[in-house]
Structures are given as structure tokens and as C-alpha cells.
Jmol script that loads the backbone (N, CA, C; Angstrom):
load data "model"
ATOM      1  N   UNK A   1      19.317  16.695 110.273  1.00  0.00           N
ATOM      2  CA  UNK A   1      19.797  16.314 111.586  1.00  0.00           C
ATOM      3  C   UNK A   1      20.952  15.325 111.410  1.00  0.00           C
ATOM      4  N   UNK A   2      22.030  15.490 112.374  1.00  0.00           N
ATOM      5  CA  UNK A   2      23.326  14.918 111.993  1.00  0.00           C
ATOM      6  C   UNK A   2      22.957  13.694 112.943  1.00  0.00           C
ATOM      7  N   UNK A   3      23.927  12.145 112.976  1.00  0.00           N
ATOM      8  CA  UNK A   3      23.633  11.306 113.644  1.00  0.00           C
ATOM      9  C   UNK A   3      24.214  11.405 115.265  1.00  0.00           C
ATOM     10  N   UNK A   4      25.360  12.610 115.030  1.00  0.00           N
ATOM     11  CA  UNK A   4      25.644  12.547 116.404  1.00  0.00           C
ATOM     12  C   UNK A   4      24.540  13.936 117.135  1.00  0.00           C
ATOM     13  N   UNK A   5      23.998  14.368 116.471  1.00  0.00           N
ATOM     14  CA  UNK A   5      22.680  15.292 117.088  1.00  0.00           C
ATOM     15  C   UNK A   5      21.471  14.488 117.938  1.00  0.00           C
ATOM     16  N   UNK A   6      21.388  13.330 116.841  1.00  0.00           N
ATOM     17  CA  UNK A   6      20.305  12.438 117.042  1.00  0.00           C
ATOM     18  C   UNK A   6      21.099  11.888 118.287  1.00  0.00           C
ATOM     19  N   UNK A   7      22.052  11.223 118.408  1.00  0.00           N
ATOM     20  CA  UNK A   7      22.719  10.260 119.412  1.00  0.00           C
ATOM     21  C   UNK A   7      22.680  11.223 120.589  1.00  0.00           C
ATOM     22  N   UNK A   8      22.871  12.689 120.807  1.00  0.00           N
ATOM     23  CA  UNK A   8      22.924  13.021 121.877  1.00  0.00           C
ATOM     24  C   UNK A   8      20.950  13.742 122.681  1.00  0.00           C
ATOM     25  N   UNK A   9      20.299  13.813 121.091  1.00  0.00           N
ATOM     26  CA  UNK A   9      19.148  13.996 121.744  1.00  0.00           C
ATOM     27  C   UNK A   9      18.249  12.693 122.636  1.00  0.00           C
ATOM     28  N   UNK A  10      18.992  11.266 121.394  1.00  0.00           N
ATOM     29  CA  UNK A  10      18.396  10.073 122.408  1.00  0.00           C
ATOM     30  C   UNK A  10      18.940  10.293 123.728  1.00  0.00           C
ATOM     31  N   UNK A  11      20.591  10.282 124.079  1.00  0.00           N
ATOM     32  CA  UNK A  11      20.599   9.921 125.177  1.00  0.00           C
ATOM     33  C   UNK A  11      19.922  11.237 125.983  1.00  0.00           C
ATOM     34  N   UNK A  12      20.258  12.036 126.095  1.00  0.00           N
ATOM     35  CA  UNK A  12      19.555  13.344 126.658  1.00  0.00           C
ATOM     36  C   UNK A  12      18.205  12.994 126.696  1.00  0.00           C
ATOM     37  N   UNK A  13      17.207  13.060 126.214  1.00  0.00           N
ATOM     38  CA  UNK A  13      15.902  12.859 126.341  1.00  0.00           C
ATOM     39  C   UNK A  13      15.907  11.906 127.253  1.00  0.00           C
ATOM     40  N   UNK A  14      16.209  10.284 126.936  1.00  0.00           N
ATOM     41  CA  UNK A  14      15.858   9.126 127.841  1.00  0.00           C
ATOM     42  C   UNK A  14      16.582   9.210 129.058  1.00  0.00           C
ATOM     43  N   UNK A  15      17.174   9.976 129.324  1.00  0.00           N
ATOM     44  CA  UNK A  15      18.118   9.851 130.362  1.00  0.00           C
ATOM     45  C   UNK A  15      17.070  10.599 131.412  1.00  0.00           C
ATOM     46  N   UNK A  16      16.416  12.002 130.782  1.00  0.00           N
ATOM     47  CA  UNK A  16      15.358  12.581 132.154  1.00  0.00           C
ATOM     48  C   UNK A  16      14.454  11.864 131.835  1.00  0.00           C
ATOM     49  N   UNK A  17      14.289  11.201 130.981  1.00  0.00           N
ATOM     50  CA  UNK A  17      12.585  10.171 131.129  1.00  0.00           C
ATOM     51  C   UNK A  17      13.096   9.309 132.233  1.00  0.00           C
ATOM     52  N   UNK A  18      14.676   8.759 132.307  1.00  0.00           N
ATOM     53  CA  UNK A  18      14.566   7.661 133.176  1.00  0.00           C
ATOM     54  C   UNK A  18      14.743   7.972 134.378  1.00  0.00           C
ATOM     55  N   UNK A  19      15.279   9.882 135.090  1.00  0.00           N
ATOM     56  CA  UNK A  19      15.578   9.888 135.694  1.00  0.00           C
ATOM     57  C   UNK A  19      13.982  10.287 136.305  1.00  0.00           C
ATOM     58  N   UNK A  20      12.921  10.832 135.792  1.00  0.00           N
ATOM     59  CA  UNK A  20      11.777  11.091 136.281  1.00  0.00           C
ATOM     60  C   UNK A  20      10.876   9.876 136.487  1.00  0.00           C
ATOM     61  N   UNK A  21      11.114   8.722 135.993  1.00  0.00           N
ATOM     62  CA  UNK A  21      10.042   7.569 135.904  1.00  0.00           C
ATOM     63  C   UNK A  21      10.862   6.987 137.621  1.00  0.00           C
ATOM     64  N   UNK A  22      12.385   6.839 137.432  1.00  0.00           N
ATOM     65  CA  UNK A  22      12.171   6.408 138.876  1.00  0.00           C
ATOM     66  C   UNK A  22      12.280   7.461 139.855  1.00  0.00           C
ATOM     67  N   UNK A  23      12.530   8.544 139.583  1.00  0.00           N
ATOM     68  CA  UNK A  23      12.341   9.528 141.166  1.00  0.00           C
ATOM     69  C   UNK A  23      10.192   9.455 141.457  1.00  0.00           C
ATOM     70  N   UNK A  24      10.180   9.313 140.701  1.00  0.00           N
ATOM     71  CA  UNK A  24       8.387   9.578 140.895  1.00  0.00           C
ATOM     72  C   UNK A  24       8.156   8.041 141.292  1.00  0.00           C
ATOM     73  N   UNK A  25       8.817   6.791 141.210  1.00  0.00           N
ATOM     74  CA  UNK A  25       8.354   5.891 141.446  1.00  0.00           C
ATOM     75  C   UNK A  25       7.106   5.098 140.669  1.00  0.00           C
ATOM     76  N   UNK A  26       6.954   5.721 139.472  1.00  0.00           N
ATOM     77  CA  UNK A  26       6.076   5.312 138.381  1.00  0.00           C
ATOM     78  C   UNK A  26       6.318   3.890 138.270  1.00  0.00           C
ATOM     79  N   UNK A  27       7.343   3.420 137.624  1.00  0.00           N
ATOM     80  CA  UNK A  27       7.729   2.256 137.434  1.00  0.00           C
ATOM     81  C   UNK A  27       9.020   2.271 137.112  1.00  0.00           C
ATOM     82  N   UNK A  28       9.984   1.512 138.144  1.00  0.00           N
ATOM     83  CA  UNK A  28      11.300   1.638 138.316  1.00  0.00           C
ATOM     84  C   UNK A  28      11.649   0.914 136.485  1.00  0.00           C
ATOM     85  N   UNK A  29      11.024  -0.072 136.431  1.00  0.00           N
ATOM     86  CA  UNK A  29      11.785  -1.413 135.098  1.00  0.00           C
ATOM     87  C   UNK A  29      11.275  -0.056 134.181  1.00  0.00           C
ATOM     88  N   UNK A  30      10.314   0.226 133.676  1.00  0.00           N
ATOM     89  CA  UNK A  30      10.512   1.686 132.635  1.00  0.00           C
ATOM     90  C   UNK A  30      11.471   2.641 132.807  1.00  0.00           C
ATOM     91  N   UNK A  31      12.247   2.997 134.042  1.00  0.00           N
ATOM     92  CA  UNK A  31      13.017   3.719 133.987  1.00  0.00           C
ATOM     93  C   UNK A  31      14.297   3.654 133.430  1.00  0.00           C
ATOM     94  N   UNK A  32      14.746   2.619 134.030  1.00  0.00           N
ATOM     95  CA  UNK A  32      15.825   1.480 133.725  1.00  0.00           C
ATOM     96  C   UNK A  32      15.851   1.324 132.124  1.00  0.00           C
ATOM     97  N   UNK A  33      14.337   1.347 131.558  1.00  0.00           N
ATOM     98  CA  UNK A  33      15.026   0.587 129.946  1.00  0.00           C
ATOM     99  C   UNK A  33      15.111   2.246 129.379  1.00  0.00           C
ATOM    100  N   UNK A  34      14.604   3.372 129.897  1.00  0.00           N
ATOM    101  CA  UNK A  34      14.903   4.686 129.107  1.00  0.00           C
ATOM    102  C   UNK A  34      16.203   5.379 129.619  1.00  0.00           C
ATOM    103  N   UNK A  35      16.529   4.628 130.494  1.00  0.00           N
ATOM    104  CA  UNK A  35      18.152   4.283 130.617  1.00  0.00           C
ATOM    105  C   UNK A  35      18.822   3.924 129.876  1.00  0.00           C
ATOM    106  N   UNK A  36      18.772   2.394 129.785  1.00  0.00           N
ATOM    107  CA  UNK A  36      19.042   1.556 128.428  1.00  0.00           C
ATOM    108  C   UNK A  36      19.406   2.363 126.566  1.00  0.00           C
ATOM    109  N   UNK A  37      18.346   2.602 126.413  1.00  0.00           N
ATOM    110  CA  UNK A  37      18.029   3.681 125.618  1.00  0.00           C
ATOM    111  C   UNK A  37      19.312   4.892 125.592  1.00  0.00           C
ATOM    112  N   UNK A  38      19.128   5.624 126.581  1.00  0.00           N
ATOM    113  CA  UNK A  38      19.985   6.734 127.148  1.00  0.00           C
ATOM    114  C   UNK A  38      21.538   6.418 126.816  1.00  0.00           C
ATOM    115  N   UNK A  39      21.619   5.248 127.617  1.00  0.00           N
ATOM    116  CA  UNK A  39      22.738   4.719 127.158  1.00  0.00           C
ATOM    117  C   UNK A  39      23.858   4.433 125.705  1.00  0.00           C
ATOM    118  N   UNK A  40      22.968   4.021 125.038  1.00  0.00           N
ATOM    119  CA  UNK A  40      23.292   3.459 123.959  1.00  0.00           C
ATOM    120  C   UNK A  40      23.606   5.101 122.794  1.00  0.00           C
ATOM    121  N   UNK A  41      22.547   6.053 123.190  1.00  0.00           N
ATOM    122  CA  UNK A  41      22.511   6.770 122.843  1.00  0.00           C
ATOM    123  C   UNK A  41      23.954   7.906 122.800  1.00  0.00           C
ATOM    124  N   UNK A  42      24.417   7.484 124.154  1.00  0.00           N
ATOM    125  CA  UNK A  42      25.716   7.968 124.826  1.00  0.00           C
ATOM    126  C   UNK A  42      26.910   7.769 124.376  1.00  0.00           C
ATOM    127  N   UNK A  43      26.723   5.942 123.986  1.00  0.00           N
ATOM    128  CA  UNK A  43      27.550   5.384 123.631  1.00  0.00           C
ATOM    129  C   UNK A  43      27.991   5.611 122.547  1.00  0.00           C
ATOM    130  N   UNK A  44      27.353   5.672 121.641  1.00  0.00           N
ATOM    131  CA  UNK A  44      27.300   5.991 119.811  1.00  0.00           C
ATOM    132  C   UNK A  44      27.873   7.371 119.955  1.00  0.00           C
ATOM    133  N   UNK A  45      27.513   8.714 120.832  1.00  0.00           N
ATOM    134  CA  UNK A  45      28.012   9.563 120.742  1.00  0.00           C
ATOM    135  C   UNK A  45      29.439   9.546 120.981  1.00  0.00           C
ATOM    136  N   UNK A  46      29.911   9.109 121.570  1.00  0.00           N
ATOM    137  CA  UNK A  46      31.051   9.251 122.413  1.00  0.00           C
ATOM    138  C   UNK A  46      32.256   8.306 121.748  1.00  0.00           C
ATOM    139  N   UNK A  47      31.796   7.230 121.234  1.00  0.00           N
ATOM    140  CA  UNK A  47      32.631   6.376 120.352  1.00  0.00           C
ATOM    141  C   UNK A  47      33.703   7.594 119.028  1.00  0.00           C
ATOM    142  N   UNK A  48      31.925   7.981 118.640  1.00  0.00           N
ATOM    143  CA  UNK A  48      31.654   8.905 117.150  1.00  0.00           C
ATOM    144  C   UNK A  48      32.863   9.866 116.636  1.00  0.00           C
ATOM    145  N   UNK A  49      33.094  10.868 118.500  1.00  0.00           N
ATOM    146  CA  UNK A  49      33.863  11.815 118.892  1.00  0.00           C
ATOM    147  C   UNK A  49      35.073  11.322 119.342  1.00  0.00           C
ATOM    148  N   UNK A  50      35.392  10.367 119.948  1.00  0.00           N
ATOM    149  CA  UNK A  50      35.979   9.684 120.568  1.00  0.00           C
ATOM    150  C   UNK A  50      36.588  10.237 122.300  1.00  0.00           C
ATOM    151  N   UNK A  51      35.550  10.643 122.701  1.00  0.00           N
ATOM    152  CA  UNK A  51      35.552  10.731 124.078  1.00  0.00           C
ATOM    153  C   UNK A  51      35.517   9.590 124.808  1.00  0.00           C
ATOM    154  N   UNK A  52      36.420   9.130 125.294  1.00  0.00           N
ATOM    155  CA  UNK A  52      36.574   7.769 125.768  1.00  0.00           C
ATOM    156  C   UNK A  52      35.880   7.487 126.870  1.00  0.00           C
ATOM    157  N   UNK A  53      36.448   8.591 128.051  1.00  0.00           N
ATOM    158  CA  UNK A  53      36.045   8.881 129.517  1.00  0.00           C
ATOM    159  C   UNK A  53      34.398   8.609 129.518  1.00  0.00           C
ATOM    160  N   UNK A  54      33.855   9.640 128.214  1.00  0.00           N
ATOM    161  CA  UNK A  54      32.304   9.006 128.789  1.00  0.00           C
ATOM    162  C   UNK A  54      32.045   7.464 128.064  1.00  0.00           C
ATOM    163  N   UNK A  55      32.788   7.382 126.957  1.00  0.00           N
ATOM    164  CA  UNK A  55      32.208   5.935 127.022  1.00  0.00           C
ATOM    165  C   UNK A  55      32.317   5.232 127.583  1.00  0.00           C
ATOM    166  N   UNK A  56      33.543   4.954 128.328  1.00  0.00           N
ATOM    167  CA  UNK A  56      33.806   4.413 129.676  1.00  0.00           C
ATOM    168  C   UNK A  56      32.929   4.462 130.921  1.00  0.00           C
ATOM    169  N   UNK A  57      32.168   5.256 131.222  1.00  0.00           N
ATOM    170  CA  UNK A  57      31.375   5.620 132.227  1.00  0.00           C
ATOM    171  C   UNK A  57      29.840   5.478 131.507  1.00  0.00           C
ATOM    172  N   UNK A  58      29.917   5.437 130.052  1.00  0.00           N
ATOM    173  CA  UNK A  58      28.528   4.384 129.772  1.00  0.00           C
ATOM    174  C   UNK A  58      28.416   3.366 129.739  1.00  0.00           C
ATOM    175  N   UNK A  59      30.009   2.579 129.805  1.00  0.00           N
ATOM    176  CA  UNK A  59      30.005   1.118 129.519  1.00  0.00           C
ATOM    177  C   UNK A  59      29.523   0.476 131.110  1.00  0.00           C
ATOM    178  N   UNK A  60      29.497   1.267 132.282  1.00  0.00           N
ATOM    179  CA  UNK A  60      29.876   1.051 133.298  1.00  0.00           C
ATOM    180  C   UNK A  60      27.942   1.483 133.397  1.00  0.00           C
ATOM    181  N   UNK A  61      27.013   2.205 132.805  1.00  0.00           N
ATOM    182  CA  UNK A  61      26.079   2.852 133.469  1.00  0.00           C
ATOM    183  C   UNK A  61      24.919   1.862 132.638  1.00  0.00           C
ATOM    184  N   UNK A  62      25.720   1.255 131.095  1.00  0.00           N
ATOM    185  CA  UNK A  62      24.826   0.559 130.607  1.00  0.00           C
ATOM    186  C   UNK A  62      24.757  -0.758 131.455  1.00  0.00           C
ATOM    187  N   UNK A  63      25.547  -1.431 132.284  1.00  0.00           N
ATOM    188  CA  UNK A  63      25.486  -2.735 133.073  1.00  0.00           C
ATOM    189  C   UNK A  63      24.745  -2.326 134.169  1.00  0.00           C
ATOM    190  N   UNK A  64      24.458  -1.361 134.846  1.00  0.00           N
ATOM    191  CA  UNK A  64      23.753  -0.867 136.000  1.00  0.00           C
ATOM    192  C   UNK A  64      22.201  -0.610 135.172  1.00  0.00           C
ATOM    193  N   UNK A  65      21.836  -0.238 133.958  1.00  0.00           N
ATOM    194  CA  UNK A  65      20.963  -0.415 133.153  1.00  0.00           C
ATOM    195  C   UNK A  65      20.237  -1.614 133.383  1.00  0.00           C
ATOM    196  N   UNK A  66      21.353  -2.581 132.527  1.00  0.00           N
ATOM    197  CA  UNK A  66      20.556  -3.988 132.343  1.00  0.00           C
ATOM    198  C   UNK A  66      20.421  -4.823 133.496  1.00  0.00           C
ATOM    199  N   UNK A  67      21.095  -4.490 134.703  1.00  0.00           N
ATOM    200  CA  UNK A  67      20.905  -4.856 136.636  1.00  0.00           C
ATOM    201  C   UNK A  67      19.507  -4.611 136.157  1.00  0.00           C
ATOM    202  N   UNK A  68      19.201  -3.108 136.170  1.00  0.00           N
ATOM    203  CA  UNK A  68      17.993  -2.332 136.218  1.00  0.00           C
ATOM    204  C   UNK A  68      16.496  -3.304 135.810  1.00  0.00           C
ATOM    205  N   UNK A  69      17.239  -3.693 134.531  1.00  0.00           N
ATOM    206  CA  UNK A  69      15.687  -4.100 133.631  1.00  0.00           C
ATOM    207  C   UNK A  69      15.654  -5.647 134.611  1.00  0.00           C
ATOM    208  N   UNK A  70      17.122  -6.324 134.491  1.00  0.00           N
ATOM    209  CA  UNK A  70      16.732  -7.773 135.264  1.00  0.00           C
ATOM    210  C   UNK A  70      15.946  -8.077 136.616  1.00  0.00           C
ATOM    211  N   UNK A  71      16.174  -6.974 137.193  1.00  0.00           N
ATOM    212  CA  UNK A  71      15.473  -6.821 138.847  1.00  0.00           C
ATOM    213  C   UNK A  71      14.410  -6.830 138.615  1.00  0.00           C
ATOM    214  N   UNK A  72      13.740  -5.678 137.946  1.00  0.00           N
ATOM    215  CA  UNK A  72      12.531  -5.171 137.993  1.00  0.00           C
ATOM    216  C   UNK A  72      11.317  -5.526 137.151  1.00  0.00           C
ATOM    217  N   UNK A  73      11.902  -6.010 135.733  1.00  0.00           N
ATOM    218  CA  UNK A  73      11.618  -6.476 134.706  1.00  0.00           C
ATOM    219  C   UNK A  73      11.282  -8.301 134.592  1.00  0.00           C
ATOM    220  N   UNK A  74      12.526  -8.369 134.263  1.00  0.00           N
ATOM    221  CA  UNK A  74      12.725 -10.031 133.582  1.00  0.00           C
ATOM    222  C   UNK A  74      12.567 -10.928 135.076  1.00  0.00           C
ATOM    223  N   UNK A  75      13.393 -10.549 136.141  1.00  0.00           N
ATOM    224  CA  UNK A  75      13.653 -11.740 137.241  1.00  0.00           C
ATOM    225  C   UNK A  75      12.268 -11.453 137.861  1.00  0.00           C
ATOM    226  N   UNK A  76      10.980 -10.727 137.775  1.00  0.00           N
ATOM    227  CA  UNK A  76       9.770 -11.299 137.710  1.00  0.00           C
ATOM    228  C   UNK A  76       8.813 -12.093 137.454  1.00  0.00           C
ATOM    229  N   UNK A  77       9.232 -12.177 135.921  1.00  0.00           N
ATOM    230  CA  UNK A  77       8.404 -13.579 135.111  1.00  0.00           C
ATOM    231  C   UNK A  77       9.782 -14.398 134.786  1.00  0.00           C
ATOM    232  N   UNK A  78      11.111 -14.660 134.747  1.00  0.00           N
ATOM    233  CA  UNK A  78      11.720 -15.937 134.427  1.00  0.00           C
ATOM    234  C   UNK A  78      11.118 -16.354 135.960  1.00  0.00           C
ATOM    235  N   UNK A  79      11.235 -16.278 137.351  1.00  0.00           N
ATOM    236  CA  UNK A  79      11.443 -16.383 138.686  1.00  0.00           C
ATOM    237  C   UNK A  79       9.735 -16.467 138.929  1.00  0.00           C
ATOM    238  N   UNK A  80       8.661 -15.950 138.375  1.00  0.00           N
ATOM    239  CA  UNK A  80       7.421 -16.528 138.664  1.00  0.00           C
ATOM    240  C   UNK A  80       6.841 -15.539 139.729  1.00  0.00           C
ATOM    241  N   UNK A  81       7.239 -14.353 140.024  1.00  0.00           N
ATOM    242  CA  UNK A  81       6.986 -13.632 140.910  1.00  0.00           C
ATOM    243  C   UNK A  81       5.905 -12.857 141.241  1.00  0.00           C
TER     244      UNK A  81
END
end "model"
wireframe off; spacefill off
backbone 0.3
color backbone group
């Protein structure tokens, strides 16, 4: 398995884990970090190849990511919630 195989099965995989964890409403902050995940996964691809456009539009999807985890996630227990 090549690393950009691997890079596009991470993001591919986590990307419908994250898009099914929040359409089902399971738990939005799990969705968000198989986002995260997704992301990064995207990123590495796209650098690799040098498709800019999507890395550009991961650089932009990984900050809507980490919104993701801070809402749902972290600004629970730093905030005492």
C-alpha cells in the first residue's frame, strides 16, 4: 500500500464516519474529530500531488474541524459545563 493510497483511504473513510456520526446525531464532538482525521488525511494527499485547490479547501475544513471538537468537546470541561 502506497502512502498516498493510505492518505486517501484515511481521509475517505473518516470523512463518512464523520459525516454519519453527525447526520444520526450520535455524537456531534466524534464526528468532528473523524473529521479531523479526514482532514489531515486530505491534506497529506493533496500536498503529496500537489493539488492545491483541495488543500486549500482542507486548510479551510480542518479549522471548521477544530470549531467542531472546541464546541462540542473541549469548551465543555475547560468551561465546566
Amino acid at each position: 500500500m502506497t502512502r498516498s493510497f493510505a492518505a486517501q483511504a484515511v481521509g475517505s473513510i473518516f470523512g463518512i464516519a464523520g459525516a454519519a456520526l453527525i447526520a444520526a446525531a450520535l455524537h456531534p464532538g466524534l464526528g468532528f474529530v473523524a473529521f479531523l482525521v479526514s482532514n489531515v488525511g486530505w491534506l497529506a494527499f493533496s500536498a503529496w500531488h500537489g493539488h492545491w485547490g483541495l488543500f486549500a479547501q482542507q486548510l479551510v475544513y480542518l479549522a471548521t474541524s477544530v470549531l467542531g471538537v472546541w464546541t462540542w468537546l473541549l469548551r465543555p470541561v475547560v468551561m465546566g459545563a
